[in-house]
Structure formats: C-alpha cells, structure tokens
N, C-alpha and C positions, 0 to 999 in steps of 0.2 A: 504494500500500500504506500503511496508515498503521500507527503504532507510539507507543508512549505514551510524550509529549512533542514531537508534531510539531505541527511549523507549517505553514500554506500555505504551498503554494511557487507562486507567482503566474506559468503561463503567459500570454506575449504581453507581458510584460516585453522590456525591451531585456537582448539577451545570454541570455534564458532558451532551452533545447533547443527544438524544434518539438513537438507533443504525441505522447506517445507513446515518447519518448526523456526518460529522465532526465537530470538535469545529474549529470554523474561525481566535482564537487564537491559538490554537494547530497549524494550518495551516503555520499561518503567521510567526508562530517562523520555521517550517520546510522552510518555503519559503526563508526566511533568511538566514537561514542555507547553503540552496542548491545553492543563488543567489550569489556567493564568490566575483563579482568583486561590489557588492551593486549598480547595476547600477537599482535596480526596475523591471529587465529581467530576465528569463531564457532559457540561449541555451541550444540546444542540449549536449553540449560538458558537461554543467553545471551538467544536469541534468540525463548525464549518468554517470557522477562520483557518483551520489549521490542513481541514482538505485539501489537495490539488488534482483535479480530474487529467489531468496531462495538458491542459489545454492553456495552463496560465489565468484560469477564472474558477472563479469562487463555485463548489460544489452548488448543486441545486439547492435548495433549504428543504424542499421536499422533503427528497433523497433522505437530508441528513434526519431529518423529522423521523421518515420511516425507518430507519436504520436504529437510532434513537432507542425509537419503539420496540423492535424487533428484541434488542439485546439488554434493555432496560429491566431484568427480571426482577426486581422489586417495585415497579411502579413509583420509583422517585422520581421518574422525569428528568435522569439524568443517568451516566456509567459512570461505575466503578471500574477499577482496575482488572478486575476479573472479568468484568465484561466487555470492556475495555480490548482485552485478549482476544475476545472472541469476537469481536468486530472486527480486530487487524486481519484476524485468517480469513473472513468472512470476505472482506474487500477486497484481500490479497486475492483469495480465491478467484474472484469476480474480474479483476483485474489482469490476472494470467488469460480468464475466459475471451477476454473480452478484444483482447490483445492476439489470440488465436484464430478468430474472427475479422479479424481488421486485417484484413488482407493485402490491401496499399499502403500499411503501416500509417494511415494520415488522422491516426488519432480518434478518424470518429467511424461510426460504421454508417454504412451504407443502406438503400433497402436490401439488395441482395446479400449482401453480409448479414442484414438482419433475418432476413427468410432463410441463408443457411443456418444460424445459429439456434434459431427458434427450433425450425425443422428437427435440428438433431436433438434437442431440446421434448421431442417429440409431438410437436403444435404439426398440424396439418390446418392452414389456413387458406384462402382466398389472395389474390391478385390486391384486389382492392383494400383488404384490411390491412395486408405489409402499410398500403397506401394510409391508412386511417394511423396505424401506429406509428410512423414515419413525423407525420402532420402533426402527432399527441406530444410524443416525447424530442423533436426538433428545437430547441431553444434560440437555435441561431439562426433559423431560416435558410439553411445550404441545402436541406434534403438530406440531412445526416444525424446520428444522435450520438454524442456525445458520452465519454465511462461513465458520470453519474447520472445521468437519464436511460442508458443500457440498462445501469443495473434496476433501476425504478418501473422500468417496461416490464422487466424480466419479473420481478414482484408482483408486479400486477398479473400480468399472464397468470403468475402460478396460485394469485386469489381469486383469478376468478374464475381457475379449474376447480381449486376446491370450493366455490361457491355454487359450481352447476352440479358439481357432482354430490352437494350437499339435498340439492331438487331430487325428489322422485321421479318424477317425469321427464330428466335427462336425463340418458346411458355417459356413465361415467367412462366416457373411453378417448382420448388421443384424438381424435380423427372428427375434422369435419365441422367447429363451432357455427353455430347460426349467427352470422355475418351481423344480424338485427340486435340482440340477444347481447352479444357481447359489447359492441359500437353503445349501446345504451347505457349500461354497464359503465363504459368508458368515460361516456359525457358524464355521468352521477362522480366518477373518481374525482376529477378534477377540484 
C-alpha cells in the first residue's frame, strides 16, 4: 500500500518478513505517522490524508469511509492498530490486483481492463453496464477509474451479489445480472 511519505521497504533484506507479510515494525512507524493527533486511532479524515492512489491525488473519501467501515470492528469510527494491519494487507492486496489488470501500466484501468478483471472476478455482465460502471466510479472524466474507485466498484459489485443472493427470487449464481436490477441498485449507492 503506499501512502505519502513512504519509502521502500527492501524485501530479501536480512530480518525483513517473507513477501507478502508486512514487518509489524514497519507498520507501527506508518501507523504513527498517519495517526497525527496520537490518540492510538485512525479516522477516516487521518487516513485519507495519508493515502496515495498512485495518481498524486487524495484517495476518494468514499473509499476511505468504506474501508473505515469495513475494518472498524468495534464501531469507534475509527482503527486501531490491529486493524490498522489488516487494512494495509487489505489494500496491498487490492493494489497488486489492480496493478495486474492495468495493462498499459497508466495507472488507471480501462473498461476492458475492467471487464477483464470483473470477468475473472466471476461477474458475467453486459456491454452496457462495463459502460454504466465506467460512468459511476470515473472521477476524472478520461473513461478510466482510478486504484481507489477500482477498489470501491469492486465492493460494490460484491454487495450487491450478496444482496441479490440474499432475494429469494434470484438464483444466487455468477452469471447474467439484470442490467435494471442492479443500475438501480447503483443510483441508490451513491
């Protein structure tokens, strides 16, 4: 994950974790870093200062809101350092994904990058929806969306698989969303 003011951290060092495992000192100086009023929290507000989507511009707020949310397991409305933790792998994660995807390395992805990633993702969508989710999560207007609205699309998709699949009268399966159904769905996100 990176965050403005970081340095490499030099996997294959003596003493650094194996990949894929952050050092929980590394962590703890970033935590620090990010945590400005040292109250042992981080808000949202903290923690989108301290974002960098790759792009040189401030994280969504969204984003940082949902993310927030996501990893907030005591309902403070804020992380600790344990969760903290699990937000870094969380992004990292996100962040490798997303970078897999981005084919022309240019940072943001594309609709076809997004239609492959979704796809393998298992979404079997429409022509047009690429088109509607493009429009949703686009911040900048190029026809592209950006790591932290990637990963914000990506959430979404996967709340409102578990929302259809929560319906009895939709087949909980991969294949096929009703173009209506979901676009509705979309406009209510917002």
């Amino acid at each position: 994950m990176a965050y403005y003011g970081q340095q490499q951290q030099g996997y294959g060092q003596q003493g650094a974790p194996p990949p894929g495992q952050p050092d929980q000192n590394f962590l703890w100086s970033v935590f620090q870093r990010v945590d400005k009023d040292r109250s042992g929290q981080i808000t949202a507000t903290e923690l989108g200062q301290a974002l960098s989507n790759g792009t040189w511009t401030p994280f969504n707020p969204e984003t940082v809101r949902l993310m927030i949310g996501m990893f907030d397991r005591d309902n403070s409305g804020s992380i600790n350092f344990q969760e903290f933790s699990s937000l870094w792998k969380y992004v990292t994660d996100w962040q490798n994904c997303f970078r897999s995807y981005d084919r022309d390395n240019s940072g943001a992805i594309d609709k076809n990058e997004l239609k492959t990633a979704l796809t393998s993702f298992g979404y079997r969508l429409s022509e047009r929806f690429y088109f509607i989710l493009i429009k949703k999560f686009d911040r900048s207007g190029r026809g592209t969306v950006a790591f932290d609205d990637f990963i914000q699309c990506c959430v979404v998709m996967q709340v409102i698989r578990c929302m259809l699949c929560l319906k009895p009268y939709f087949a909980c399966t991969l294949a096929n969303f009703r173009i209506q159904t979901v676009g509705k769905i979309l406009r209510h996100s917002s």
